[in-house]
C-alpha positions as a Markdown table, in Angstrom:
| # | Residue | x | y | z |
|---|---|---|---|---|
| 1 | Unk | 1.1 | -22.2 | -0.7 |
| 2 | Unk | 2.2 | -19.7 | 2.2 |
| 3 | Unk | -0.4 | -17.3 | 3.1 |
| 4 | Unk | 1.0 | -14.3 | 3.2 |
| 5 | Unk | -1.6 | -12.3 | 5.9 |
| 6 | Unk | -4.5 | -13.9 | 8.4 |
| 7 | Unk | -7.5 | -12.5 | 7.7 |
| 8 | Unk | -7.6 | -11.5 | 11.3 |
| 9 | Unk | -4.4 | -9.3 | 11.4 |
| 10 | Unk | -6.0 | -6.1 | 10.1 |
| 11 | Unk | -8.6 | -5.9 | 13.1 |
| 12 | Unk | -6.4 | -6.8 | 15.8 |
| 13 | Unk | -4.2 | -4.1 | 14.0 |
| 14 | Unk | -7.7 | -1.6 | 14.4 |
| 15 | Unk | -8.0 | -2.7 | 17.9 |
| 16 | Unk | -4.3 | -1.8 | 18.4 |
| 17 | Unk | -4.4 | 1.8 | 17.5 |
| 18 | Unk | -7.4 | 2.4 | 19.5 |
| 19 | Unk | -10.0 | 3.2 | 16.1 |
| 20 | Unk | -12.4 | 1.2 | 17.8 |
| 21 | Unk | -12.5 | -0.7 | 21.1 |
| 22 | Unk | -13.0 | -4.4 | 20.7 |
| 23 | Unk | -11.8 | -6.7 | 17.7 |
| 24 | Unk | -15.1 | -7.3 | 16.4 |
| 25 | Unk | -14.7 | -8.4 | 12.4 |
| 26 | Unk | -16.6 | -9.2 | 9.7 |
| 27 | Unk | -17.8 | -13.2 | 9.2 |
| 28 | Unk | -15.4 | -15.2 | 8.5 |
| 29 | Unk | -14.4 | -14.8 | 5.1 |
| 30 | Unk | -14.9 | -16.7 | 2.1 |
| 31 | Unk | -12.1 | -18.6 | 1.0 |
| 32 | Unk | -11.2 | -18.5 | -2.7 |
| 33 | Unk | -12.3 | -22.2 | -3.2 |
| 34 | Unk | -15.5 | -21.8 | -1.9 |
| 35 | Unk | -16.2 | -18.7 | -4.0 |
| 36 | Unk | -14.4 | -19.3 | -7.7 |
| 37 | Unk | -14.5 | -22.1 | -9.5 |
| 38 | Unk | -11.1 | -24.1 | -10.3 |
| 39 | Unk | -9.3 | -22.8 | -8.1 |
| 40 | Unk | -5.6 | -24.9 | -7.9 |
| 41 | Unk | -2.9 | -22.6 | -6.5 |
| 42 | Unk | -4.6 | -20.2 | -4.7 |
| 43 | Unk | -6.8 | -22.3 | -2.3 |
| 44 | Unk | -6.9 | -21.0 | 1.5 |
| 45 | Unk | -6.5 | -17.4 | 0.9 |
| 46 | Unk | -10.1 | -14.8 | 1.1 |
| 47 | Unk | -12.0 | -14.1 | -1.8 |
| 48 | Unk | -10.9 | -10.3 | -2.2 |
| 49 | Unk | -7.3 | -11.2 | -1.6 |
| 50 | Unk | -7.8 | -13.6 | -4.6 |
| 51 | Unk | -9.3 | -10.7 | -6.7 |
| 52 | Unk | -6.1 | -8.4 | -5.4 |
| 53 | Unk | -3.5 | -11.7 | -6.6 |
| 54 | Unk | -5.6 | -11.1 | -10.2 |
| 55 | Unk | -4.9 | -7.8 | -9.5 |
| 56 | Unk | -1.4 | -7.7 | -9.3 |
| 57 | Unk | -1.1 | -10.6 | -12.5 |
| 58 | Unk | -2.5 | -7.3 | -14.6 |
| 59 | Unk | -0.3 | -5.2 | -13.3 |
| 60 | Unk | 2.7 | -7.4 | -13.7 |
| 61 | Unk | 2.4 | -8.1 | -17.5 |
| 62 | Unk | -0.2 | -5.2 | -18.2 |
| 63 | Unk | -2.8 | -7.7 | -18.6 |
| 64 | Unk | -6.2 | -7.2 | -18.4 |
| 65 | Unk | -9.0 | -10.0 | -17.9 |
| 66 | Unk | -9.4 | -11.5 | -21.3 |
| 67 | Unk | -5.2 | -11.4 | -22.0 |
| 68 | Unk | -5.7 | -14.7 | -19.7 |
| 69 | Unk | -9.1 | -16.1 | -19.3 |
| 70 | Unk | -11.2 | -17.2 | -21.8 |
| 71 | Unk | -13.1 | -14.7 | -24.1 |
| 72 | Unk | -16.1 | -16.1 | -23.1 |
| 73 | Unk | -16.0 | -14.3 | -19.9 |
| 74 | Unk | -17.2 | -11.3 | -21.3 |
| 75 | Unk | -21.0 | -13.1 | -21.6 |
| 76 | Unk | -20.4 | -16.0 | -19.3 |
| 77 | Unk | -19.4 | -15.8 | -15.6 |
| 78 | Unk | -18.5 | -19.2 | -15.4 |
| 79 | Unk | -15.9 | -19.3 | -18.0 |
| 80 | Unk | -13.3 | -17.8 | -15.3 |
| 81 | Unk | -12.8 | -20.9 | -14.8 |
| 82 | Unk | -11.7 | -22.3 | -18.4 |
| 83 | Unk | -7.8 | -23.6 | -17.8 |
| 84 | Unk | -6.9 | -21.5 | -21.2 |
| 85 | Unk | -2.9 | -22.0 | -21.5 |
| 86 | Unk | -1.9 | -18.7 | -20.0 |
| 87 | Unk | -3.9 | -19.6 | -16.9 |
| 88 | Unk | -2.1 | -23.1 | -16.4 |
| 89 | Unk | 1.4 | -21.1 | -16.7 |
| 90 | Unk | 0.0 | -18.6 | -14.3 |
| 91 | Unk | -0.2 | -21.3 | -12.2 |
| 92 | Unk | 3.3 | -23.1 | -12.7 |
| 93 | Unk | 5.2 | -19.3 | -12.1 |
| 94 | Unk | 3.4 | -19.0 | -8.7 |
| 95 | Unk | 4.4 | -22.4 | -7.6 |
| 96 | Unk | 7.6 | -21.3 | -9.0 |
| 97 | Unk | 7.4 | -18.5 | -7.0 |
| 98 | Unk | 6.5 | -19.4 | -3.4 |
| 99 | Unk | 9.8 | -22.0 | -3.8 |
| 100 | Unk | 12.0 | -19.3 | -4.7 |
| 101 | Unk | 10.9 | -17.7 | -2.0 |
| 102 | Unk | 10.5 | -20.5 | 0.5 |
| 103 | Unk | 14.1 | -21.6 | -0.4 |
| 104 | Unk | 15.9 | -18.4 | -0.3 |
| 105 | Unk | 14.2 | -15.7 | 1.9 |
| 106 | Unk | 12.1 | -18.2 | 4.6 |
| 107 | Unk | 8.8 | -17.9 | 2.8 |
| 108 | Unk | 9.2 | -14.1 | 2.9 |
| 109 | Unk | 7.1 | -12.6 | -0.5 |
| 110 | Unk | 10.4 | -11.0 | -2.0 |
| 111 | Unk | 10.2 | -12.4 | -4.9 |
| 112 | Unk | 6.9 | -11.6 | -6.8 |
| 113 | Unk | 5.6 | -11.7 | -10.3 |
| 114 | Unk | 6.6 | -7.7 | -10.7 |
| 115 | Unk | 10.2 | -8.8 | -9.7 |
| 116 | Unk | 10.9 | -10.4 | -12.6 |
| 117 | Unk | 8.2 | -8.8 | -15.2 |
| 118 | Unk | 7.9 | -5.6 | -14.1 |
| 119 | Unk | 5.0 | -4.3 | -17.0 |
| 120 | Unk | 5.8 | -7.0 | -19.3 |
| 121 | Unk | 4.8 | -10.7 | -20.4 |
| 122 | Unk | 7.8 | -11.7 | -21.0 |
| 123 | Unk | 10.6 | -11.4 | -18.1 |
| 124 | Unk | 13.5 | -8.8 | -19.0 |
| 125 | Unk | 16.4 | -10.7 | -19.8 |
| 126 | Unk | 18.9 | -8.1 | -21.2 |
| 127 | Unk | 19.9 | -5.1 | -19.4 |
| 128 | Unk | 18.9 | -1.4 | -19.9 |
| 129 | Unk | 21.7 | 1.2 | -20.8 |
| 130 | Unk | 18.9 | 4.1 | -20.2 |
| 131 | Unk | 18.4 | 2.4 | -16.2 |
| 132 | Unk | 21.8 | 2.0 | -15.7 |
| 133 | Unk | 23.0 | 5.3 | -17.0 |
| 134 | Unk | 20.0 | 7.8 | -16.5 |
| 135 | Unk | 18.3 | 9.5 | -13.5 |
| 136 | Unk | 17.7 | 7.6 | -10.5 |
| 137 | Unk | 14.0 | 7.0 | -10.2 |
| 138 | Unk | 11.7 | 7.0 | -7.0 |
| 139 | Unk | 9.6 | 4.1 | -7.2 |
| 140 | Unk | 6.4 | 5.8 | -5.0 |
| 141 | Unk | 4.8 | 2.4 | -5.1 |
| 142 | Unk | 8.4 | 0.7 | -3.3 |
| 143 | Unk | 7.5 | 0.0 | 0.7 |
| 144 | Unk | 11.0 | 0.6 | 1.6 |
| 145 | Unk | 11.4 | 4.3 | 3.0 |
| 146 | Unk | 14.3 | 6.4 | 2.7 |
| 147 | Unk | 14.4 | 9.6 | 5.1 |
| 148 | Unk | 15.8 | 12.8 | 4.4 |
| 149 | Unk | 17.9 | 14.7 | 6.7 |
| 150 | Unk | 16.4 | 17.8 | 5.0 |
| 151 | Unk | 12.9 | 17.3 | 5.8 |
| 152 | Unk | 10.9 | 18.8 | 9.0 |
| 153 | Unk | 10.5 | 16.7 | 12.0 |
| 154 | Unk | 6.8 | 14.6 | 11.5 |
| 155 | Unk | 5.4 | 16.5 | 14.4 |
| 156 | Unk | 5.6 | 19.6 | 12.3 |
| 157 | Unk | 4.4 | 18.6 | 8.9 |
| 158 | Unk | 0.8 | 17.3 | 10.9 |
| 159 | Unk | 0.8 | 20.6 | 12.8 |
| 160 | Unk | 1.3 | 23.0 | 9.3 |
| 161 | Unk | -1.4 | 20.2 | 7.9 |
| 162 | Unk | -4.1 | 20.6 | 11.2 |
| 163 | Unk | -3.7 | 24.2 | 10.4 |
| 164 | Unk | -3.8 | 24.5 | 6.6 |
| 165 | Unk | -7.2 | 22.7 | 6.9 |
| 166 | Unk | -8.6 | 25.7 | 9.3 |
| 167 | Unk | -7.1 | 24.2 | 12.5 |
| 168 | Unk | -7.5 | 22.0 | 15.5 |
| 169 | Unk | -10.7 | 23.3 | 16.8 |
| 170 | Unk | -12.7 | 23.7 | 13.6 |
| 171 | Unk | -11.6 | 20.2 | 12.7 |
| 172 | Unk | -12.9 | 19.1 | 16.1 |
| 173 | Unk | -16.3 | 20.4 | 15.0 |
| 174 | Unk | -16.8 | 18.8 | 12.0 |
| 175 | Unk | -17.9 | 15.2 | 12.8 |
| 176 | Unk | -20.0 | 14.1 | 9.7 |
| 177 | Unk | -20.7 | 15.0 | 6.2 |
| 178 | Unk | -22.5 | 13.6 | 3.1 |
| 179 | Unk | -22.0 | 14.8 | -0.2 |
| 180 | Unk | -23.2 | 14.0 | -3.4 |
| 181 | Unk | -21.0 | 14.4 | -6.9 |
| 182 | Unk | -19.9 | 11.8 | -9.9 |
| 183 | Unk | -18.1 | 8.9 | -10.0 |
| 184 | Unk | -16.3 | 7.6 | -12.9 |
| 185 | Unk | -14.4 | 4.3 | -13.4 |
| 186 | Unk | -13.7 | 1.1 | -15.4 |
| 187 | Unk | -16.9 | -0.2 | -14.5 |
| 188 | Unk | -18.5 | 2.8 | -16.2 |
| 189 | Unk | -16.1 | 3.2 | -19.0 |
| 190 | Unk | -14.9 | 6.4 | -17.6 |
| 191 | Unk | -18.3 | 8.0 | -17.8 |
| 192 | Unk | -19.4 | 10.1 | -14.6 |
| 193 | Unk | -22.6 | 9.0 | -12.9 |
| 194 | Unk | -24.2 | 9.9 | -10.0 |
| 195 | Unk | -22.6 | 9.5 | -6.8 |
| 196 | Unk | -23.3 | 9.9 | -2.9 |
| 197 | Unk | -20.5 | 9.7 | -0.2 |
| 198 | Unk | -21.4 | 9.5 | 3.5 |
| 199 | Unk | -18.7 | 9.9 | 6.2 |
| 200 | Unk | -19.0 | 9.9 | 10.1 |
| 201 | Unk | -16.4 | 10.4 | 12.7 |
| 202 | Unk | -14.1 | 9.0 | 14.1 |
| 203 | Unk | -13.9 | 6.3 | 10.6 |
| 204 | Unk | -17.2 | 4.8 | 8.9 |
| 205 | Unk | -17.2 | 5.8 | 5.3 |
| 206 | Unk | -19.7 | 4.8 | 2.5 |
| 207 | Unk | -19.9 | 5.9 | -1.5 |
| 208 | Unk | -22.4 | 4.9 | -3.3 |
| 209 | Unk | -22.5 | 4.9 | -7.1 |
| 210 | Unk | -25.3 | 4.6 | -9.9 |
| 211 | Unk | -23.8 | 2.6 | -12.6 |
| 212 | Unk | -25.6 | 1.1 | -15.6 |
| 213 | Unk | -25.3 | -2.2 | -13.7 |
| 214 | Unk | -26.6 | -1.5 | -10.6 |
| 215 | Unk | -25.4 | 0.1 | -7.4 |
| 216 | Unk | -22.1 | 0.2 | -6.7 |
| 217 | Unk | -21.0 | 0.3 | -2.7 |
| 218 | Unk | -18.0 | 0.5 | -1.1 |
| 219 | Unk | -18.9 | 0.9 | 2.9 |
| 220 | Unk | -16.7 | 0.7 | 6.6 |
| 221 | Unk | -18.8 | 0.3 | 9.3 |
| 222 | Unk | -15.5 | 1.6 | 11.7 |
| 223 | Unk | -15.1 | -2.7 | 12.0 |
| 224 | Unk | -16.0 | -4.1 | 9.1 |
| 225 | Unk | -16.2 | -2.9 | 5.4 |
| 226 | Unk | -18.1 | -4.6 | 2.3 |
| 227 | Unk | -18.1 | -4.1 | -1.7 |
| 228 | Unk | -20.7 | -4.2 | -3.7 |
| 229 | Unk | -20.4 | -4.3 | -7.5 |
| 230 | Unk | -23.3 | -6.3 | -9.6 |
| 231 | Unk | -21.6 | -6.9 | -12.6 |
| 232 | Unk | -18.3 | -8.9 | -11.3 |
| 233 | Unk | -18.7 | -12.9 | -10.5 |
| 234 | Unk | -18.7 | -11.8 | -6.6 |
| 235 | Unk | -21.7 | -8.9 | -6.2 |
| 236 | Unk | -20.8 | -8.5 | -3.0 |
| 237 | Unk | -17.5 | -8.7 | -1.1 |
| 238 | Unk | -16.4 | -8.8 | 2.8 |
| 239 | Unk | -13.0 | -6.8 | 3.1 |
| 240 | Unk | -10.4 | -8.6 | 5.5 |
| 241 | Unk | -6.7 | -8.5 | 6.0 |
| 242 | Unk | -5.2 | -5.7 | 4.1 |
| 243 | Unk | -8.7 | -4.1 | 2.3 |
| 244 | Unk | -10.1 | -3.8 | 5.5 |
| 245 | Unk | -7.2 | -2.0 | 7.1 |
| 246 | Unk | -7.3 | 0.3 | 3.9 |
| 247 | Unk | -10.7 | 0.7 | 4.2 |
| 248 | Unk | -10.2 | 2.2 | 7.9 |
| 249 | Unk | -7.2 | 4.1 | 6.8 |
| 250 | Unk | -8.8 | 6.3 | 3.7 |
| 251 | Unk | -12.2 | 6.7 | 6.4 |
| 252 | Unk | -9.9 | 8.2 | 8.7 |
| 253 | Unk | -8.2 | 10.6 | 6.5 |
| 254 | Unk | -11.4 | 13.0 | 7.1 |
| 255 | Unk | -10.8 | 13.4 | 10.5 |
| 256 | Unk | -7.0 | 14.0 | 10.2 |
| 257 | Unk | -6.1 | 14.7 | 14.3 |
| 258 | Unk | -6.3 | 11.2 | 14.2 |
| 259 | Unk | -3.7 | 10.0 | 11.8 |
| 260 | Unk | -0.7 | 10.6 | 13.8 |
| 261 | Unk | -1.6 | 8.9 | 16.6 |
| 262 | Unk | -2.9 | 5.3 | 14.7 |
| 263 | Unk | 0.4 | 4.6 | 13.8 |
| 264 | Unk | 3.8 | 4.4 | 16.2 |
| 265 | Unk | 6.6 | 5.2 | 14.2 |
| 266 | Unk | 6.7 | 7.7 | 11.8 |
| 267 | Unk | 9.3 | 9.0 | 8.8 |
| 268 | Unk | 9.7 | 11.6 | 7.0 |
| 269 | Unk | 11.4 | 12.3 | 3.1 |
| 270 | Unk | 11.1 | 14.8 | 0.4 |
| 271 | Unk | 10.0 | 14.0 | -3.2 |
| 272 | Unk | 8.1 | 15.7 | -6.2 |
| 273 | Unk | 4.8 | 15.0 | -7.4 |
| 274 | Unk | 3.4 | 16.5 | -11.0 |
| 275 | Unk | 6.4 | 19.3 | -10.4 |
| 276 | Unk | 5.6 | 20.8 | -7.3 |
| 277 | Unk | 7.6 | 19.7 | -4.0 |
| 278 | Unk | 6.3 | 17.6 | -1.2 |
| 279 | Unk | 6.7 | 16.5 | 2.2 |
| 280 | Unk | 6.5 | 12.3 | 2.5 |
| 281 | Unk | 5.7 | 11.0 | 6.0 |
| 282 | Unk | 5.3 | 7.1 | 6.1 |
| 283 | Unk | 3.9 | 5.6 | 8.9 |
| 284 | Unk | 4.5 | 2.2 | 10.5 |
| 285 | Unk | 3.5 | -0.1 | 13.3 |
| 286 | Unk | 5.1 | -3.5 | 13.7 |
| 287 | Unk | 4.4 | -6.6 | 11.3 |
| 288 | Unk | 1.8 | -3.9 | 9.4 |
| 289 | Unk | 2.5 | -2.3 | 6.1 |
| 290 | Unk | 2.9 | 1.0 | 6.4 |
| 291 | Unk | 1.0 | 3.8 | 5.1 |
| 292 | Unk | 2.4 | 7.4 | 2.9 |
| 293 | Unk | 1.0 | 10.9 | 3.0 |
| 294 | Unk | 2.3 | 13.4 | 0.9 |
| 295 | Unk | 1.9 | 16.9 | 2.0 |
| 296 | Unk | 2.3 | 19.8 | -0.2 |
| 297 | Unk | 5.5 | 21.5 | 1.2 |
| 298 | Unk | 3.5 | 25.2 | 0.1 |
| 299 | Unk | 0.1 | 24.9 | 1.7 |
| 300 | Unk | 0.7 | 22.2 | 3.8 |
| 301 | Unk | -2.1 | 19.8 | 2.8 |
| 302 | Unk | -2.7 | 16.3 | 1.6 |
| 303 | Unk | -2.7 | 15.6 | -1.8 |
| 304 | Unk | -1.7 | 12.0 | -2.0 |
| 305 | Unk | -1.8 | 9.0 | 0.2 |
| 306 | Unk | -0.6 | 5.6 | -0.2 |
| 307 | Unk | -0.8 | 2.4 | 1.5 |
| 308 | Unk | -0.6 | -1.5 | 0.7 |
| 309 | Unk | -1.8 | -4.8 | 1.4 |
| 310 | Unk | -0.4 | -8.5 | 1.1 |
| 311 | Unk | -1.4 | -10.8 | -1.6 |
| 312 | Unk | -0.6 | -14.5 | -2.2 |
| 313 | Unk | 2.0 | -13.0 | -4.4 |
| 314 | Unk | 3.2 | -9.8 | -3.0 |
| 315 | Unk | 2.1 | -6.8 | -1.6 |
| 316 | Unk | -0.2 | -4.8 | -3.9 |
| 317 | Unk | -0.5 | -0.6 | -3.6 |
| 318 | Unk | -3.8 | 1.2 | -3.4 |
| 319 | Unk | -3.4 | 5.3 | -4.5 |
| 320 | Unk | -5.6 | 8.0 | -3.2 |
| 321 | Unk | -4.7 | 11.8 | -4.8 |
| 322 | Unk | -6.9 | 14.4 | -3.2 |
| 323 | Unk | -7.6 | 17.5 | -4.7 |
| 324 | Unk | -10.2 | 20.5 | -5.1 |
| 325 | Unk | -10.3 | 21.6 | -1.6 |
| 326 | Unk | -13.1 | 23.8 | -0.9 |
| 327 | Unk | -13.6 | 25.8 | 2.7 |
| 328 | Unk | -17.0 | 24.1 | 4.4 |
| 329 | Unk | -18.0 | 24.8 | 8.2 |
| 330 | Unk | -14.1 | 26.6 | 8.4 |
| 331 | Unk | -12.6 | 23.4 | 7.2 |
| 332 | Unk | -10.9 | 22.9 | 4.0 |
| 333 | Unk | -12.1 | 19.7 | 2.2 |
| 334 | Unk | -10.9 | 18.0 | -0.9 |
| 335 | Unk | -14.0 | 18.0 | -3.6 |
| 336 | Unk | -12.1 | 15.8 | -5.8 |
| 337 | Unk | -10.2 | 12.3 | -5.2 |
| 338 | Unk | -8.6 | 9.7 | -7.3 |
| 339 | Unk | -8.1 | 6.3 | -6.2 |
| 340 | Unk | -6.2 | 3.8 | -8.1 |
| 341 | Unk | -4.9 | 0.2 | -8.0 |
| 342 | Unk | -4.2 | -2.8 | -9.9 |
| 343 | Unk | -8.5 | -3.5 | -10.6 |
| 344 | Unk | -9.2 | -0.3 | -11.4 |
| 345 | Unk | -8.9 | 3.6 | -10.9 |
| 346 | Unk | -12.1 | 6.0 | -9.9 |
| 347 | Unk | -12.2 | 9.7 | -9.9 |
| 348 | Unk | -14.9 | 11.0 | -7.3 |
| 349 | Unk | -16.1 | 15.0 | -8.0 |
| 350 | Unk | -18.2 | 16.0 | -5.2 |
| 351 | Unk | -20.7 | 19.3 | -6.2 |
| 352 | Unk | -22.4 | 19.5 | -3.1 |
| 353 | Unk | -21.3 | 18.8 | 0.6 |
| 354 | Unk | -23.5 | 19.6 | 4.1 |
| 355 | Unk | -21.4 | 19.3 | 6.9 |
| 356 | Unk | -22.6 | 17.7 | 10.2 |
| 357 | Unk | -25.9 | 16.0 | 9.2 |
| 358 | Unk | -27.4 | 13.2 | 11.2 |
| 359 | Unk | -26.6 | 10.0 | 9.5 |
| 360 | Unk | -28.5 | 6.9 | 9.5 |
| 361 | Unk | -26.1 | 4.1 | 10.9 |
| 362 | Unk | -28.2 | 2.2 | 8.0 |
| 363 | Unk | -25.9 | 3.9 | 5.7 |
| 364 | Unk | -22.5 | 2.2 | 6.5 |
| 365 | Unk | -23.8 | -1.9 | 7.3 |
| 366 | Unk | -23.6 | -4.4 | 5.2 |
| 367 | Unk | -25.1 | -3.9 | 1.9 |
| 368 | Unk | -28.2 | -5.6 | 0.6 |
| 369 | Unk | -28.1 | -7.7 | -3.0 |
């Protein structure tokens, strides 16, 4: 099937915008086939892309794992790899799939499995008088940008946003912080247990969470990034292609003078999120997917930021909603942030914060299983 992103492109990508100075990645990654067993369709992509494809399955037809696989996963690992009848259909729609695509749009991913399912098993076949004759909807989660004459030039948005955070030069002195807080998640049933977060300038990040399975990790080195999460038929997981990118982008978010600058072109709309009015820049550079930062249009800050990556079967969106900000070393920092995407969504509550500690470069390599 096409591949739909080189496991490469989100370094050279890194490289590009100057986060760090050489292309240095992780390993090569694992491919799919060498990782999961029975693996027909999906051969030649990397293992957390593969977990992304599954990702966007569930979202498609608001599935979750045992919709398709066999319920013997839920004591058995290796019964992922069952061919239960959903599973063997799964397969025929993506071949389906990539010739549509390869036929009609040059291999281009336009049609996915949300283009014709769109939250349901069963395509929609009969058209919907509420659609056609209601509101117009923004789709937040749509790549495609549409700017607003209305809205401020992108230079001033980041200026009122440098300076709703306790400007330019108290940013410039905050250069590390680590935190400790909750996490909840799927993984913990949506019970809060102990977290740690661990951040250093100009992008490494690292949170760490105590869940009745083990330690859960999620780390960016400022390079390369890893997962860790015991109970799942992978423990742990090198990020490539789009995670990695991701990865950088959500690290770099603390250390906002920085955003403007990573990416070359830069858009800006207006939308509405829970009610109150925001500014929406989206930023871009060339053969990338771009990234979205909603600013509230009354104090200026970040409360929401979007970006995707590419999948065998279309591009998949990770959300990150900041909120709680609390003033620490004369900068304003959100104490609460909820990330969501098709695997899963985690609400991180810090409680405590100290702001420019020494942190042990330990903290953001590769985990140990």
């Amino acid at each position: 099937m096409t591949k739909l992103a080189a496991p490469t492109a989100g370094l050279l990508w890194l490289a590009a915008v100057g986060i760090h100075a050489s292309p240095v990645q992780n390993p090569p990654a694992r491919m799919a086939e060498q990782v999961f067993q029975n693996v027909q369709v999906l051969k030649g992509i990397p293992a957390d892309e593969f977990l992304d494809t599954m990702g966007m399955f569930s979202s498609a037809l608001l599935f979750d794992c045992v919709s398709c696989h066999a319920k013997e996963i839920i004591s058995d690992p290796k019964a992922f790899s069952i061919a239960t009848p959903r599973i063997q259909r799964a397969r025929q729609m993506v071949v389906m799939m990539n010739a549509i695509n390869k036929q009609y749009f040059g291999g281009q991913a336009r049609v996915t499995c949300f283009t014709c399912h769109g939250g349901g098993n069963r395509p929609k076949t009969e058209p919907n008088l509420d659609l056609q004759y209601g509101e117009p909807a923004d789709d937040p989660y749509a790549m495609p940008f549409v700017p607003s004459l209305y809205a401020p030039p992108a230079a001033d948005v980041f200026a009122k946003y440098l300076a709703s955070l306790g400007g330019a030069d108290a940013l410039a002195k905050l250069t590390s912080f680590a935190a400790t807080g909750t996490y909840a998640g799927y993984e913990t049933e949506q019970m809060e247990v102990p977290a740690e977060v661990y951040v250093r300038a100009p992008n490494q990040m690292t949170t760490i969470a105590k869940t009745p399975a083990g330690m859960n990790v999620k780390t960016f080195d400022g390079r390369a990034g890893w997962r860790l999460q015991p109970d799942t038929p992978l423990p742990l997981l090198e990020l490539s292609g789009g995670n990695l990118v991701g990865a950088a982008i959500e690290a770099m978010v603390w250390f906002p003078a920085t955003i403007q600058r990573a990416f070359s072109q830069w858009e800006v709309g207006v939308s509405a999120i829970g009610g109150r009015d925001v500014v929406v820049l989206q930023g871009a550079n060339p053969g990338q997917p771009p990234v979205r930062l909603y600013f509230d249009e009354e104090s200026g800050r970040l409360v929401r930021l979007v970006h995707w990556r590419p999948t065998a079967v279309g591009a998949v969106p990770t959300r990150v909603d900041y909120a709680d900000y609390r003033a620490i070393a004369g900068v304003q920092i959100p104490f609460q942030w909820t990330r969501t995407w098709t695997n899963n969504q985690v609400v991180i509550q810090l409680t405590d914060l100290r702001p420019n500690v020494s942190i042990d470069a330990a903290r953001f390599a590769r985990p140990a299983i």
